[in-house]
TORTITOR-948129 format. One line per field, with one value per atom (N, C-alpha, C, O): chain; atom name; x, y, z. Coordinates in Angstrom, 1 decimal, always signed. Example, Ala and Ser with C-alpha at 12.3 -4.5 7.8 and 13.67 -1.06 7.14 Angstrom:
# TORTITOR-948129
chaine A/A/A/A/A/A/A/A .
atome N/CA/C/O/N/CA/C/O .
xx +13.2/+12.3/+13.2/+14.2/+12.8/+13.7/+12.9/+13.4 .
yy -5.7/-4.5/-3.3/-3.3/-2.2/-1.1/+0.0/+1.1 .
zz +7.8/+7.8/+7.8/+8.5/+7.1/+7.1/+7.9/+8.0 .
# end
This chain:
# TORTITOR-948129
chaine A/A/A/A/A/A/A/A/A/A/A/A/A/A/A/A/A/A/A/A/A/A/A/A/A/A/A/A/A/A/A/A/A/A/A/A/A/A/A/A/A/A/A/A/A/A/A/A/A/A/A/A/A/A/A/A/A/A/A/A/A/A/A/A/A/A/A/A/A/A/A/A/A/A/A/A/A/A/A/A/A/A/A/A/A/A/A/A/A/A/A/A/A/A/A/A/A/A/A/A/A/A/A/A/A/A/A/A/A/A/A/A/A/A/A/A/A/A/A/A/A/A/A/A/A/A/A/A/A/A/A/A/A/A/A/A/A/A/A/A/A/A/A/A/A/A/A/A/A/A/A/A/A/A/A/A/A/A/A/A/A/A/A/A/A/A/A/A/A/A/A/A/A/A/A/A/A/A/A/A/A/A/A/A/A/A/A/A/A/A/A/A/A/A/A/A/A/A/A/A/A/A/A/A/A/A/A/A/A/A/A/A/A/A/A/A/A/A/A/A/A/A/A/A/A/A/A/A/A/A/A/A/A/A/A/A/A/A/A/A/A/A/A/A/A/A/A/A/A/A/A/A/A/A/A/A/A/A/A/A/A/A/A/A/A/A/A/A/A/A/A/A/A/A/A/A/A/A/A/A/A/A/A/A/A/A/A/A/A/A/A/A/A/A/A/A/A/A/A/A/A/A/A/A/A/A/A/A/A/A/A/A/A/A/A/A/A/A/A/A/A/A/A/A/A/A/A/A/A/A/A/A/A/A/A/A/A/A/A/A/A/A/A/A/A/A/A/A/A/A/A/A/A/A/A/A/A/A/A/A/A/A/A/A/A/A/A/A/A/A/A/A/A/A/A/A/A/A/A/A/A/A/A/A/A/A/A/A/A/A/A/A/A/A/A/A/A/A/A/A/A/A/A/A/A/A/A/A/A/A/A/A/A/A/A/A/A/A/A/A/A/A/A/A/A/A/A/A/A/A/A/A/A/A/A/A/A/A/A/A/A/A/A/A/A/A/A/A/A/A/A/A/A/A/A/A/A/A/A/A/A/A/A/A/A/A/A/A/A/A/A/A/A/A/A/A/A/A/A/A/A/A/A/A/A/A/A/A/A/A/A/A/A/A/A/A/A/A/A/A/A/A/A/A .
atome N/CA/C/O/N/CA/C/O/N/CA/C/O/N/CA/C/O/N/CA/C/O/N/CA/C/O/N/CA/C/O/N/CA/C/O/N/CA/C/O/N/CA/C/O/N/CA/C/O/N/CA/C/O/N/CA/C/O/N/CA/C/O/N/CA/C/O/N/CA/C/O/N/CA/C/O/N/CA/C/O/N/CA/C/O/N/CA/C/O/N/CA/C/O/N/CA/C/O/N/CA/C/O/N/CA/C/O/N/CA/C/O/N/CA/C/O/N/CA/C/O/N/CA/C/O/N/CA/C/O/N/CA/C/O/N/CA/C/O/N/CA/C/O/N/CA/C/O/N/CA/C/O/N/CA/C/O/N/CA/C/O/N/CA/C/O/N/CA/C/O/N/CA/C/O/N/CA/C/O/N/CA/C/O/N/CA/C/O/N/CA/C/O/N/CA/C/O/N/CA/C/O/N/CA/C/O/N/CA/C/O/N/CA/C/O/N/CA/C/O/N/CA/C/O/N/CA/C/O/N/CA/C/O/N/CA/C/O/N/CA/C/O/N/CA/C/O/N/CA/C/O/N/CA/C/O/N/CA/C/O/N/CA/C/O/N/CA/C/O/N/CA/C/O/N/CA/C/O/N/CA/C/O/N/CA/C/O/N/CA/C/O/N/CA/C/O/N/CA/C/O/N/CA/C/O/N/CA/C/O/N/CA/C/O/N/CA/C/O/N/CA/C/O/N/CA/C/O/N/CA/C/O/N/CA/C/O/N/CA/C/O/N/CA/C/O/N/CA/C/O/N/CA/C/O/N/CA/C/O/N/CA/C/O/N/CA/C/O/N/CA/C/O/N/CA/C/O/N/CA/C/O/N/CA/C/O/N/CA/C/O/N/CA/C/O/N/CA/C/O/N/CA/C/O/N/CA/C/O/N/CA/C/O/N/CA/C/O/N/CA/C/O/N/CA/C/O/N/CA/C/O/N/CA/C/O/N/CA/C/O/N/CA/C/O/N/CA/C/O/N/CA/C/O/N/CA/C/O/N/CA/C/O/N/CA/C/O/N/CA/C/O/N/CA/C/O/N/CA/C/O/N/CA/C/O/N/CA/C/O/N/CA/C/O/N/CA/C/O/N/CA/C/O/N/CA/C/O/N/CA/C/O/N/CA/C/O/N/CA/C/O/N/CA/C/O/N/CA/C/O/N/CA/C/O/N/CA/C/O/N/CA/C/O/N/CA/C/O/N/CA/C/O/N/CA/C/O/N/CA/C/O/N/CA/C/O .
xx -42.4/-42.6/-42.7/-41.9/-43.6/-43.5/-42.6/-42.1/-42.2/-40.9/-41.7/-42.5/-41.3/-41.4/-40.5/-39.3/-41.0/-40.3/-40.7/-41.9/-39.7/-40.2/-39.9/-39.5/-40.0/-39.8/-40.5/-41.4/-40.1/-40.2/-39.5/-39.8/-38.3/-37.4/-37.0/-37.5/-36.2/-36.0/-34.6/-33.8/-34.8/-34.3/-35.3/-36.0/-35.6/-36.6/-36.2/-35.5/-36.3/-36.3/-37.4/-38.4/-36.9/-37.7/-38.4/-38.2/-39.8/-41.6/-41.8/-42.9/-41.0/-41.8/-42.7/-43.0/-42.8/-43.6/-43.1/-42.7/-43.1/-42.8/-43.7/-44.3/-44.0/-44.9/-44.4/-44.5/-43.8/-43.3/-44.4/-45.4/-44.2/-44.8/-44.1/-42.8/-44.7/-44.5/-45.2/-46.3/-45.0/-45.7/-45.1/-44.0/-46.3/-45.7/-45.5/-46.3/-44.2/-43.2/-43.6/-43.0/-44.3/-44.7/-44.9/-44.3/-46.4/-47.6/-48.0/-47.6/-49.2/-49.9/-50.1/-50.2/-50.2/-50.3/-51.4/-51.5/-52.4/-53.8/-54.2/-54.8/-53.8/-54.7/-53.2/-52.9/-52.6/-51.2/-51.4/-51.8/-51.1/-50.4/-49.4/-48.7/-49.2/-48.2/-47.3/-48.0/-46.2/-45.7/-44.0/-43.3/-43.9/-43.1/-42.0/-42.4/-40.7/-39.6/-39.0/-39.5/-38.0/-36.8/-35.7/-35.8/-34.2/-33.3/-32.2/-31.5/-32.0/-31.3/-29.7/-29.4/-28.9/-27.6/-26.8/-26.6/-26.3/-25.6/-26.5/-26.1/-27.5/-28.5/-29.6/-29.7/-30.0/-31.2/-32.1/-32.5/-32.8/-34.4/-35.2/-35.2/-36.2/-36.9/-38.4/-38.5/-39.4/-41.1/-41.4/-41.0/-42.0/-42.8/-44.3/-44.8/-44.8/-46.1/-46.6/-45.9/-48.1/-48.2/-49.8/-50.5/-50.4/-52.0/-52.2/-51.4/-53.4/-53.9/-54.5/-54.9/-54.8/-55.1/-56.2/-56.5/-56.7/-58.1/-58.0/-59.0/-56.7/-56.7/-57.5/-57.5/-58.0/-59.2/-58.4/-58.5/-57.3/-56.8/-55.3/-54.9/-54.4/-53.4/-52.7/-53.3/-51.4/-50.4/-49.6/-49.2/-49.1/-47.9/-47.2/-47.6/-45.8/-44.7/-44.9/-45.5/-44.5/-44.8/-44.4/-44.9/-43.3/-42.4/-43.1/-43.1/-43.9/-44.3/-45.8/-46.3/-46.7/-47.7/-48.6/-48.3/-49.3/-50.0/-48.9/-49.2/-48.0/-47.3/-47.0/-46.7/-47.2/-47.4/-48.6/-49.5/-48.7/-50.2/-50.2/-50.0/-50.4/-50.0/-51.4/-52.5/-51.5/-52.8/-52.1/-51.0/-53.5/-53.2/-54.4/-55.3/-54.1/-55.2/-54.6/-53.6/-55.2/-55.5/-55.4/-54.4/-56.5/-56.4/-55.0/-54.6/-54.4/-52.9/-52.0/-50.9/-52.0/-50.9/-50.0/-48.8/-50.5/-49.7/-50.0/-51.2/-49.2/-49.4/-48.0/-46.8/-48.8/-48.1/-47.7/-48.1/-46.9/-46.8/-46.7/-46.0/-47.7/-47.3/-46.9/-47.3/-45.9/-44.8/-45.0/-44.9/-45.6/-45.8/-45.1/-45.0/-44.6/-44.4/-42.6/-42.4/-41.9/-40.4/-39.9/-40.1/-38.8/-37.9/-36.8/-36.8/-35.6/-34.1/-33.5/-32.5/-34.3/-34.5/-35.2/-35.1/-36.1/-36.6/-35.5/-35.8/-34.9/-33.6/-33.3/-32.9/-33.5/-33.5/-33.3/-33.0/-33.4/-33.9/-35.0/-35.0/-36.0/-37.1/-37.7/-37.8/-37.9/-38.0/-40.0/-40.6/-40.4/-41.4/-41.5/-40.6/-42.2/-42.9/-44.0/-44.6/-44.8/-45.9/-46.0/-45.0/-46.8/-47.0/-46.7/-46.7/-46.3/-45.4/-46.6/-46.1/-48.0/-49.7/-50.1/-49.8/-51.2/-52.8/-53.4/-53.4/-54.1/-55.3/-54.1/-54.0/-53.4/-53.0/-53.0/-53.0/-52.8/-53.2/-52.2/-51.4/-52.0/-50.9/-50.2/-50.7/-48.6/-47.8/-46.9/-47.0/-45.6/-44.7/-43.4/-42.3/-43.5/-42.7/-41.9/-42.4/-40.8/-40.0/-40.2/-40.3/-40.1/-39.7/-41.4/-41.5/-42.5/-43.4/-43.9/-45.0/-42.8/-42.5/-41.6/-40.7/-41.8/-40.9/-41.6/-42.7/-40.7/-39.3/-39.4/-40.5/-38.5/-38.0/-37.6/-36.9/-38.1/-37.6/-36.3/-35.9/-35.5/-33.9/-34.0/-33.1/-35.4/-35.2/-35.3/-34.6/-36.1/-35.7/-35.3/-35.8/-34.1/-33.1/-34.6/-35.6/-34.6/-35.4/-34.0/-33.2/-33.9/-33.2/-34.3/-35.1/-33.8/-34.2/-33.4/-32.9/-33.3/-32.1/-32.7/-34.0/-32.4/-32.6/-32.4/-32.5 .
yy -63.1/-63.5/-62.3/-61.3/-62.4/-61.2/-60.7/-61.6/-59.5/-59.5/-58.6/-57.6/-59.2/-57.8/-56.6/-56.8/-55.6/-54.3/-53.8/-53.6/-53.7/-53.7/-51.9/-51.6/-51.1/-49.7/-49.2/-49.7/-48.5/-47.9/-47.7/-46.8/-48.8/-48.6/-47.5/-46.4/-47.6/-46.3/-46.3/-47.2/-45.3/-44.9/-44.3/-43.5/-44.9/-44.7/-44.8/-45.8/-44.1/-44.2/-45.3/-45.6/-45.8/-46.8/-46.3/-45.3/-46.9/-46.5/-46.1/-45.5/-46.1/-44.7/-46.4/-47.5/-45.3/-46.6/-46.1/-44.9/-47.1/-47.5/-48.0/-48.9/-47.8/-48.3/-48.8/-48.0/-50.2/-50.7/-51.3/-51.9/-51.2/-51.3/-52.2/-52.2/-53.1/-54.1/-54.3/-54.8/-54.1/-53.6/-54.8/-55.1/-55.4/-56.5/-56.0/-55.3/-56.3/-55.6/-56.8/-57.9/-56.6/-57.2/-58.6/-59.6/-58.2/-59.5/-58.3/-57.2/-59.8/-59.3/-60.6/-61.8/-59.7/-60.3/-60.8/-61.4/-60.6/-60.3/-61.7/-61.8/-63.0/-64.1/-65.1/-66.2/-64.3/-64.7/-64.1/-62.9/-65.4/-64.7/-64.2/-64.4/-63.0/-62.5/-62.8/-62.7/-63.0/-63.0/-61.7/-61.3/-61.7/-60.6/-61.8/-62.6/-61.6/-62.3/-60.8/-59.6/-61.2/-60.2/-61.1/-62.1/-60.0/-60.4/-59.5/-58.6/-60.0/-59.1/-59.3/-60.4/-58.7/-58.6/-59.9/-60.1/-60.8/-62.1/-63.3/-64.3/-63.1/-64.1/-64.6/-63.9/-65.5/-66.1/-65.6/-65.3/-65.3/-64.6/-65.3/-66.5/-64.6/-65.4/-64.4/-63.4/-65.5/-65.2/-63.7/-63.5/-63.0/-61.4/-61.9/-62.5/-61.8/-61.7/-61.8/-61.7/-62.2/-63.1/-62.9/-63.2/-62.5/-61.8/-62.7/-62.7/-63.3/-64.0/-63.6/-62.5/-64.0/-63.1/-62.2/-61.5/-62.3/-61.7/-60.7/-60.0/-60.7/-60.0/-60.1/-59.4/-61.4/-62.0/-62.5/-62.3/-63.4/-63.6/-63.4/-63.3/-63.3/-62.8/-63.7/-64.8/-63.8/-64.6/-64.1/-63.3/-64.1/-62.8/-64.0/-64.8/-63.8/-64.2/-63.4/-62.3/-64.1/-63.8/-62.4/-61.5/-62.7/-61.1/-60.1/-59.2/-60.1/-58.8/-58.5/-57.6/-59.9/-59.8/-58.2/-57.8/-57.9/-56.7/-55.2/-54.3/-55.1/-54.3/-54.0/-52.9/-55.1/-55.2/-55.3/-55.8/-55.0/-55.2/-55.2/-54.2/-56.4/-56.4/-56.0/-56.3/-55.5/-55.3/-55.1/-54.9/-55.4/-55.3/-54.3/-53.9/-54.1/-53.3/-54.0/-53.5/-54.9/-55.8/-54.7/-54.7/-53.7/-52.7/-52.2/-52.2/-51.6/-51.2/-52.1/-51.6/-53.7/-54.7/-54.3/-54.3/-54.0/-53.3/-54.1/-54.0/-54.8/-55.4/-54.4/-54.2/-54.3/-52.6/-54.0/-55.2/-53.1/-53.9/-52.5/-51.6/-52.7/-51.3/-52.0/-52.9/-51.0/-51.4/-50.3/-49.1/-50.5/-50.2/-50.1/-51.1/-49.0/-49.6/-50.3/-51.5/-49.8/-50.4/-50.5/-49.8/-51.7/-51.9/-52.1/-52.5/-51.9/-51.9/-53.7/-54.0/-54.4/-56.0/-56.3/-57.3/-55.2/-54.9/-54.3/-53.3/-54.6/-53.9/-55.1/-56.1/-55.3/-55.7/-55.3/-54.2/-56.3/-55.8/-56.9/-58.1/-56.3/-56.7/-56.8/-56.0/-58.4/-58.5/-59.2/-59.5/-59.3/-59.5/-60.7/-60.5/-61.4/-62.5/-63.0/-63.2/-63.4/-64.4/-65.3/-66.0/-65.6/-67.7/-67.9/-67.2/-69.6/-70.2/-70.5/-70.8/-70.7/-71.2/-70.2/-69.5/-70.3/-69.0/-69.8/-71.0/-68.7/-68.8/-69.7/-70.6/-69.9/-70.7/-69.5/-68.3/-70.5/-70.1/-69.2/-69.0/-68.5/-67.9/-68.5/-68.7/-68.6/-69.9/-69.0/-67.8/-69.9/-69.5/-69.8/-69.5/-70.6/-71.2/-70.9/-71.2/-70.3/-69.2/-70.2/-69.8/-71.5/-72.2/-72.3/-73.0/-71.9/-71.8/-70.4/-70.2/-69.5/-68.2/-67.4/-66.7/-67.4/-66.6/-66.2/-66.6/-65.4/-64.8/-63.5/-62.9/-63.2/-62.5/-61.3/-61.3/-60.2/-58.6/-58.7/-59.7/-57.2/-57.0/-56.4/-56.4/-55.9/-56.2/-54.3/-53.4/-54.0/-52.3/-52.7/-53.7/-51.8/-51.3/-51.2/-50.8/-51.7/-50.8/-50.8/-51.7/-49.3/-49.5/-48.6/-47.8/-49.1/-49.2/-48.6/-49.4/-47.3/-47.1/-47.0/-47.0/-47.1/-47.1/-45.7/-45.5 .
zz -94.8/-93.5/-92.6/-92.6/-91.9/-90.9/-90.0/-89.3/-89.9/-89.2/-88.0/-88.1/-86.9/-85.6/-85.2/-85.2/-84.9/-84.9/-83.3/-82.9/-82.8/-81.2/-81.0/-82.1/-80.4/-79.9/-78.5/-77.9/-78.3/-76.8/-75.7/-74.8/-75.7/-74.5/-74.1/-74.6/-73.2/-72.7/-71.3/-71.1/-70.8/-69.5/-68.8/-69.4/-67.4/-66.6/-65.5/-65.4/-64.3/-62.7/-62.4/-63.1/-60.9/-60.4/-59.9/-59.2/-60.2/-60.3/-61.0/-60.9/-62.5/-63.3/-64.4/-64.1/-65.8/-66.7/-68.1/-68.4/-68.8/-70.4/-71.0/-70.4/-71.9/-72.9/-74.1/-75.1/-74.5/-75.3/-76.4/-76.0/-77.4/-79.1/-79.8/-79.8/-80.6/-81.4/-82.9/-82.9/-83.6/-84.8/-86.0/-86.3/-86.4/-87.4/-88.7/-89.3/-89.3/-90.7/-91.9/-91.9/-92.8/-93.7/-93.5/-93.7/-93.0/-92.7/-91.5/-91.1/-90.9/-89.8/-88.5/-88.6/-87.4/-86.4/-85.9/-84.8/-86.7/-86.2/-85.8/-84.8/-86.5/-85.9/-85.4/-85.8/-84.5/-83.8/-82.5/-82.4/-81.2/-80.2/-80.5/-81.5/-79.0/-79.4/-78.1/-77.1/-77.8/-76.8/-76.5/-77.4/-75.8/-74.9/-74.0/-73.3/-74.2/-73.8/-73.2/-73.5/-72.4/-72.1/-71.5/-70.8/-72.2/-71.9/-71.1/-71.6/-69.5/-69.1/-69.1/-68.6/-69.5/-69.2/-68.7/-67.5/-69.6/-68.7/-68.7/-68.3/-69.1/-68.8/-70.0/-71.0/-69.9/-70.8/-70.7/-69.6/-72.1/-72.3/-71.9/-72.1/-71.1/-70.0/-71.1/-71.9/-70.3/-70.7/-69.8/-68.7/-70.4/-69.7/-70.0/-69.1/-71.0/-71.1/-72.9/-73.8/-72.7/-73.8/-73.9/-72.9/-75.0/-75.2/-76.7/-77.7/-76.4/-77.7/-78.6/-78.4/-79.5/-81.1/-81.0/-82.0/-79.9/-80.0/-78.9/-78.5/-78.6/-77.2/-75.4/-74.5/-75.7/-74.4/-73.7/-72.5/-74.1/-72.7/-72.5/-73.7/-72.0/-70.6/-70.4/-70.1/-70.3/-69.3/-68.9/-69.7/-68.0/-67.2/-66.4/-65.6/-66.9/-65.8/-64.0/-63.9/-63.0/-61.4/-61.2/-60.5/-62.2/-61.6/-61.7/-60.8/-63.0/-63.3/-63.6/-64.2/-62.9/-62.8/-61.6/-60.5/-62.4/-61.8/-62.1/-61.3/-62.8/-62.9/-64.6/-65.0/-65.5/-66.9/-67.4/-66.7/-68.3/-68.9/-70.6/-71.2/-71.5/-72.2/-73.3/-72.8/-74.5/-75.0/-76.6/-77.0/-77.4/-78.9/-79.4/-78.8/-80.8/-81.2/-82.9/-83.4/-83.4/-84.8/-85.9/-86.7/-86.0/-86.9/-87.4/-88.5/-86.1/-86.5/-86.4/-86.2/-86.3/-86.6/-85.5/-85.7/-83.9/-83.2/-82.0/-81.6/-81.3/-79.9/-78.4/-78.4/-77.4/-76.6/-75.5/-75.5/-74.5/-72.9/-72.6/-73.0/-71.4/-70.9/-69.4/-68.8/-69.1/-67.7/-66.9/-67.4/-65.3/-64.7/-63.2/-62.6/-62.7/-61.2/-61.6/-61.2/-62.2/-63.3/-61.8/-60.8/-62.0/-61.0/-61.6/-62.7/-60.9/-61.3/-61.8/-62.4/-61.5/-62.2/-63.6/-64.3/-63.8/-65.0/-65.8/-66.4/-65.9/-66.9/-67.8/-67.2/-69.2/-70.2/-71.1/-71.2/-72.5/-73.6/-73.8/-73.4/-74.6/-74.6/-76.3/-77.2/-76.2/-77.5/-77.7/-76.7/-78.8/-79.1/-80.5/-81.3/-80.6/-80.9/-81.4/-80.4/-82.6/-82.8/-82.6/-82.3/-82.6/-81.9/-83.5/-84.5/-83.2/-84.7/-85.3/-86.4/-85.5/-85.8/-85.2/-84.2/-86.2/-85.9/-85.2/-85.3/-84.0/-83.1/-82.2/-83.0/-81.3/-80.5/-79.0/-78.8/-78.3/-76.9/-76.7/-77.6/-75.1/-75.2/-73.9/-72.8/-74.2/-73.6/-73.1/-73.3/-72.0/-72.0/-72.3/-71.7/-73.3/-74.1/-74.8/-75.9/-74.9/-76.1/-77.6/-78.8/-77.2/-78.8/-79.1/-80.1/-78.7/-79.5/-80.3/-80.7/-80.4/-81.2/-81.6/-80.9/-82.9/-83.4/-84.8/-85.1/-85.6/-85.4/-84.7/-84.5/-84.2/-83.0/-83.9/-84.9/-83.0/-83.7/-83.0/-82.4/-83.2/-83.0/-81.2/-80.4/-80.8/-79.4/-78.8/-79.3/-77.8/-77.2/-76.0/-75.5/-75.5/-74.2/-73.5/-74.1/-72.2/-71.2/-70.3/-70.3/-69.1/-68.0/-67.0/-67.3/-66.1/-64.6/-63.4/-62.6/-63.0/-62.8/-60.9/-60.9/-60.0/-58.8/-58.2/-57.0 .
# end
């Protein structure tokens, strides 16, 4: 079963940017959405963003629409968020996701993906 392997978190000042990495661990992502959850401190993992197998189309939660950008590259079994413009609400941990079926749209549905990697720290410091 494919396992996701998330990396990139960090410690960042507000406005700065992150580039978080997802890399599928024995299998491949390639004909899976991929979706992007985060979980901040106290609270329920909520939807970030979510790019379909082909990488053509896009879903972004409000918050972080125009500020994330999520992209894959198939070759290297590697789907990125790059975070832009980081605010101190952006402070999570940030986990990553395949759609549960190949070729499916991309949702914001947490129960329509998994299994779920162990998750990267981002902070946000003001």
């Amino acid at each position: 079963q494919v396992q996701p392997v998330e990396s990139g978190g960090g410690l960042v000042q507000a406005g700065g940017s992150l580039n978080l990495s997802c890399v599928a661990s024995g299998g491949t992502f390639s004909r899976y959405t991929v979706a992007w959850f985060r979980q901040a401190p106290g609270k329920e993992r909520t939807f970030a963003a979510a790019i379909s197998w082909r990488g053509d189309r896009t879903l972004y939660a409000d918050s972080v629409k125009g500020r994330f950008t999520a992209s894959r590259d198939n070759a290297k079994n590697t789907v990125f968020l790059q975070m832009d413009s980081l605010k101190p609400e952006d402070t999570a941990v940030y986990y990553c996701a395949p759609g549960r079926f190949p070729f499916g749209v991309p949702t914001m549905r947490q129960h329509d993906f998994g299994p779920w990697g162990q998750g990267t720290q981002v902070t946000v410091t003001s």
